[in-house]
Each structure stands twice: as C-alpha cells, then as structure tokens.
N, C-alpha and C positions, 0 to 999 in steps of 0.2 A: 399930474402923472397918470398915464393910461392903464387903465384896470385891466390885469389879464385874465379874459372867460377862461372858462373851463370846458372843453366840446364833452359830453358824453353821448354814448351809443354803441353799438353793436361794435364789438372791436374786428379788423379784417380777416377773413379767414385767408390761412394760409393757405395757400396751391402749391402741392408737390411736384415739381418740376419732373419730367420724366426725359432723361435722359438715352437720345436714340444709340441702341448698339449694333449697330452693320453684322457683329457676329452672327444674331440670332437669326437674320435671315433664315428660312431652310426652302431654296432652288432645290429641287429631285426632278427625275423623269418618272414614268409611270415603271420603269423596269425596278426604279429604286423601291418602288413599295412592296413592302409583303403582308398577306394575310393568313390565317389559315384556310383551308380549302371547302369546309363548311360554310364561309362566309356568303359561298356561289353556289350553296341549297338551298332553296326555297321550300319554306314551311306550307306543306298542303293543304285548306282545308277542303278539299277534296266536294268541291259544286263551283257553280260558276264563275262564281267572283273569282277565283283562281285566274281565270282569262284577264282580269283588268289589274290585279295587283301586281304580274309581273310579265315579263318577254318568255320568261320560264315556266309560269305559273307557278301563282302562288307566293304568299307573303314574304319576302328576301328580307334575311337577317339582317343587323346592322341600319336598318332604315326608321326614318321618323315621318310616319304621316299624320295629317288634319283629318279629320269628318267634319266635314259644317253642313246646317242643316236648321231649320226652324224649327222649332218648339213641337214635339208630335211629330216629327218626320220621318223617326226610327233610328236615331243615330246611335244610343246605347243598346239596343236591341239586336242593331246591325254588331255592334261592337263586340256585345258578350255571345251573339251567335256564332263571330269567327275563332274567339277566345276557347268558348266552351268547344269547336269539331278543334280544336287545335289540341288542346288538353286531351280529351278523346285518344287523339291520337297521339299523344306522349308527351306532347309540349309541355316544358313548366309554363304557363301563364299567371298572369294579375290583373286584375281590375282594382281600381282604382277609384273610390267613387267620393266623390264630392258634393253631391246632391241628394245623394239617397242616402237614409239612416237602416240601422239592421230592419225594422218592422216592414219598412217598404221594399226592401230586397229581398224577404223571406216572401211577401205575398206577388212579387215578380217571379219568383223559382217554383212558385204552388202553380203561376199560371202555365210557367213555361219550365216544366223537370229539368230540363239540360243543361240549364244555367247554373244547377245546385254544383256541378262541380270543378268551376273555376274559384280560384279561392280568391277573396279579398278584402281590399284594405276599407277602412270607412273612417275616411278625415274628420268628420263631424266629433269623433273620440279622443281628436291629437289637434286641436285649432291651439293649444298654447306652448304645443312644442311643432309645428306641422314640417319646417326643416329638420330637426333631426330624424322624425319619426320617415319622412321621406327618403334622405338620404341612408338611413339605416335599412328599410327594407327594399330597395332598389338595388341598394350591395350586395343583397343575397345571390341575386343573380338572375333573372327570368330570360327565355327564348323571347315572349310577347309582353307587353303591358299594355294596359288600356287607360288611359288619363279621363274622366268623366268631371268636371270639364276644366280643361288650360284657365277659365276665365274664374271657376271656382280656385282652383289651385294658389293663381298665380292673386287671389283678392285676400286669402287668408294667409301667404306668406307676406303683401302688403301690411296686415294689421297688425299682424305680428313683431313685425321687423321697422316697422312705421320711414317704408322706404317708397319710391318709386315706382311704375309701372317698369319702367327700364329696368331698372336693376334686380324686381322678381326677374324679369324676362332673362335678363343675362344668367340670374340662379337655376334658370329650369331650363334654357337651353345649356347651358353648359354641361350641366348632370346629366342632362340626355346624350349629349353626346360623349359623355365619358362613358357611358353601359353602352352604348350603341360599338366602341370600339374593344367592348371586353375587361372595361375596368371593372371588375366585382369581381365576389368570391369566387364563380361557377366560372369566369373566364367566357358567361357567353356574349353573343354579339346581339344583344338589345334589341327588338323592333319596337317602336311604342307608335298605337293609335293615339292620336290626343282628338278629345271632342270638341266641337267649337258653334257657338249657334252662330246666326244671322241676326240680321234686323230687318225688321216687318220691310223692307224696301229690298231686303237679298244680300245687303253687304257684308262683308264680314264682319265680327264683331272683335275689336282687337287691333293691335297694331300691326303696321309691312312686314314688321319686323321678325314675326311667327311665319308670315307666310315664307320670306321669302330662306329663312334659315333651317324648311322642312327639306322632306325631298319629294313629298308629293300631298298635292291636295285634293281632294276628292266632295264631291256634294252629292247631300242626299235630298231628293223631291220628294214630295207628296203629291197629290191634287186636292182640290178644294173637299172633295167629297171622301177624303182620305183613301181610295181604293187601290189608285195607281201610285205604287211609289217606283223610285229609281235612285241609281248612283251610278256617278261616273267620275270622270278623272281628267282636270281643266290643266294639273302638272304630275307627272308621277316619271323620276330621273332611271326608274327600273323597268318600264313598260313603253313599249311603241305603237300600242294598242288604241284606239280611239273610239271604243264602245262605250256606251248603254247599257246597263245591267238591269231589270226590270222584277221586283220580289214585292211578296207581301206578306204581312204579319198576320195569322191566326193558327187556331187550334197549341200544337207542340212549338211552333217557333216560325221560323222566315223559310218561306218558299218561292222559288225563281221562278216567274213565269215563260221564258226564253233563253236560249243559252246569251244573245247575244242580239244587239241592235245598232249598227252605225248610226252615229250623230251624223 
C-alpha cells in the first residue's frame, strides 16, 4: 500500500483579483478643469532664482520639485534660503529635516540668522511613528515644504512599515500630491522642494520613479575647490527658461554671482 506524504511549506498567498471598471475612466478636456486663481501666482523669492523656477517667476504653487546635488554642494542651504525669503515674505513654510538633529540646526541658524525663522519639523524625534507624524503635520497646510532628504524620508518609513522601496515611494508620492491639490486644513496648494544626493559618478540616487513623477528637477554643482557653485533645471514643466544660475555660500547666507548664464 503506497504511503501518503505529507508536503509542508509556505502555504499560497492569495492575489486579490482586481476587477476592471470602464466607469472609473475620467476622459476631460482642459476646459473641464478648474482651479482656484491663486494657483497661477507664483510665490517670490524676490533674487534670481525667481528667473529659473518659473515662466512667471518664481516658485508656482501646487508643484513638486527634486534638488540633487553631492554631498557639500548647497542643497539644504539653497533650500532653507528660498524657504526662509519666502517666510519673510508671508509664506507659511516647513522644512523638513531628516538628517539634522535640533543641536545642528541651531548651530546652522547661529551661522546663518535667516534661517532661525522658518519653522521645522526634525524626524530623528518621530522614526517610531514617522507616517502619522508626517501626515499629521502636512495637514496643517503649508504654501512651501522642504523634504531634506526623500532618501532619509522615504528609509525610515521602510523600517517602520518593513515594506518596500516601492510602496514608501507610492506613500510619499501620493501625500504629496494630495497637499499639492489643496487637500489640508488651509486648503493651500503645496509646493515641496524634496532633496536628493548623487553618487560620486553624478547619478541619481533613487529610483525613475521620483524623477519622473516630479515636475521638475534641478541640480546643484559645486567645483572641486568648492568656490563656484550653480543650479539649473535639466526638467521644470513651469519654466521655459534654460539658464544657469551661479551663487555662493558665505558670511549671512547665499549670494548670486550673475543674474543669469545660458547653458
């Protein structure tokens, strides 16, 4: 009589079948969309970069861009210097910092006063709630945020959640683009800078998948001898612009050497 084994192992996971519904389709023309009329003012920060972030100038509501940029190249410097003339000027702003702890923020605000009054958040205090704590203060509502960095971000919602790179990626684009259209308290329309480095070869660091679900990317240089930096704009879907922006960091904060430079 033949002996019947017994198989053990991993039992099949089930796959939820997703059933296609033709209703949800949504075909519109461009006359079908409406916004409110704020949407198409661009936030000032009233010096040159104004020239390269929009046709308008200046930071346009509703948009999500990249800084990428090597280690030392000015990319949070750049970041809390548009934040802080934005505040200045009446913008709610955030910074968002993932890499820096209070002690090192406070001796970044001794070097550079301007920066003391953008106000922000510091993940290093929330890595065992870092989704709610994000989604909670994104609600509030900001004109600007500033993400310091997507790859910090998007590594402590991984440890957390013990998921995927994909699936933080889909958590932190999706939120972004829910503030970017006015979902939050204040009803505003979101801009978020997100920071992003390189790798020592220039690549990006990250996946297609950030870049190509931004609306604009932007890289910051340096040179070898740290003097000469720049930024400019390889996509940005708000600007027709194709300059060179050329600044340096000393004394109070970042200074533009020219208004402008064609690539």
């Amino acid at each position: 009589m033949e002996k019947k084994v017994e198989r053990r192992g991993r039992p099949k996971k089930l796959v939820e079948k997703i059933i296609f519904d033709p209703t949800k389709i949504d075909l519109c023309r461009g006359s079908d969309i409406n916004f409110r009329d704020d949407l198409l003012i661009p936030f000032k920060v009233n010096n040159e970069i104004d020239l390269i972030l929009s046709t308008d100038g200046g930071l346009m509501p509703g948009t999500n861009m990249v800084f990428v940029g090597g280690p030392g190249s000015g990319k949070s410097t750049l970041t809390l210097d548009i934040l802080s003339s934005l505040t200045l000027e009446g913008k709610k702003c955030l910074y968002v910092s993932g890499e820096m702890d209070r002690k090192g923020h406070y001796k970044y605000c001794k070097r550079i006063p301007k920066f003391n009054c953008v106000q922000t958040l510091f993940l290093q205090n929330h890595i065992d709630d870092i989704k709610e704590t994000i989604e909670y203060v994104f609600s509030l509502g900001y004109d600007v945020i500033g993400v310091d960095s997507i790859a910090e971000v998007l590594e402590m919602y991984r440890e957390a959640h013990k998921c995927t790179l994909r699936s933080a990626e889909s958590w932190f684009l999706s939120l972004q683009d829910k503030m970017k259209n006015g979902d939050n308290a204040g009803k505003y329309y979101t801009s978020f800078i997100n920071i992003q480095q390189v790798t020592k070869s220039g690549d990006f660091t990250g996946s297609n998948r950030i870049k190509h679900m931004t609306d604009a990317m932007a890289h910051i240089e340096v040179s070898k001898d740290n003097l000469d930096r720049s930024i400019h704009f390889s996509k940005n879907r708000d600007c027709d612009k194709d300059y060179k922006i050329f600044f340096s960091i000393y004394g109070d904060g970042v200074h533009y050497a020219f208004n402008q430079e064609e690539k």
